[in-house]
N, C-alpha and C positions, 0 to 999 in steps of 0.2 A: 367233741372231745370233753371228757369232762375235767374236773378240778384233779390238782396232781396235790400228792401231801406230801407234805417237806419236814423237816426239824429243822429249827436255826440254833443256834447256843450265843446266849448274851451272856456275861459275866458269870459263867459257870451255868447257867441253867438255863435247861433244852425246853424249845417254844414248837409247838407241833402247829404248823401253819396247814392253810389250802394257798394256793394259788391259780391264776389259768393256764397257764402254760411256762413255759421252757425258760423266756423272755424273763418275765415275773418275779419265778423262784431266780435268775439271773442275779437278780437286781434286790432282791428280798437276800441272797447267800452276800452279794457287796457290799451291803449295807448292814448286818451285822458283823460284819468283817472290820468297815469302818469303826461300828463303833465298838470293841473291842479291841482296838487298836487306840483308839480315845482313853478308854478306860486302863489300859495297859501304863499309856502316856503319864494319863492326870495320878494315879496311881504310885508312880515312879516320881513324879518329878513335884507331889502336893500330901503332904502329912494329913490324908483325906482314912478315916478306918471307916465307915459305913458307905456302903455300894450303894446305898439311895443315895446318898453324897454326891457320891461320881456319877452316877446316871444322872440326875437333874445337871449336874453340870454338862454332860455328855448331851443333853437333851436342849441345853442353852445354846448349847456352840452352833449343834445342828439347824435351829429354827433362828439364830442370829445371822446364818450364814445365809436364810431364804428372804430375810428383810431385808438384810444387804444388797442382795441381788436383786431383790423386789425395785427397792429405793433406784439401783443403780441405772434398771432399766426403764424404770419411769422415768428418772433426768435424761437417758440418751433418747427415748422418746420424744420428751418434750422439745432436745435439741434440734431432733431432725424434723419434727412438726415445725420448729421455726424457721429453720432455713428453710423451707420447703414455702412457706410461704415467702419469706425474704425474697426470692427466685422468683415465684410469681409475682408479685409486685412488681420485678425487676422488668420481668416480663412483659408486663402487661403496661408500664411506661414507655418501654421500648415502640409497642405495638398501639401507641395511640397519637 
């Protein structure tokens, strides 16, 4: 199957995409959705007059919100890396 072509619209002006399939454009139409909703927000509620403004801000929120997550899932990582040994240890006193 080949590439499906889409339009998205970010703060007024229409972006003519490809993507692979159905899936894709899903997530490619949610995600300007999101962020014009962002920019709706910051718009409304920040004495902001240039849309480069708001996009870099729209664009901070979005990539602050991946090192959060990043962060949060390397600590619950590193959590269960320890207890997992903690339990082994435990384990293996038991068994000697």
């Amino acid at each position: 199957m080949g590439k499906l072509k889409i339009n998205v619209v970010i703060a007024g002006r229409t972006y003519p995409l490809s993507v692979n399939n159905t899936k894709e454009e899903e997530g490619m139409r949610k995600a300007a959705t999101a962020i014009n909703k962002l920019i709706s927000m910051y718009e409304e509620n920040y004495a902001v007059s240039d849309k480069q403004d708001v996009l870099a801000m729209c664009a901070l929120q979005f990539a602050s919100k991946v090192e959060i997550t990043s962060i949060e899932k390397d600590s619950t990582d590193r959590e269960v890396v320890d207890k997992i040994k903690e339990l082994t240890n435990l384990v293996d006193s038991h068994l000697k």
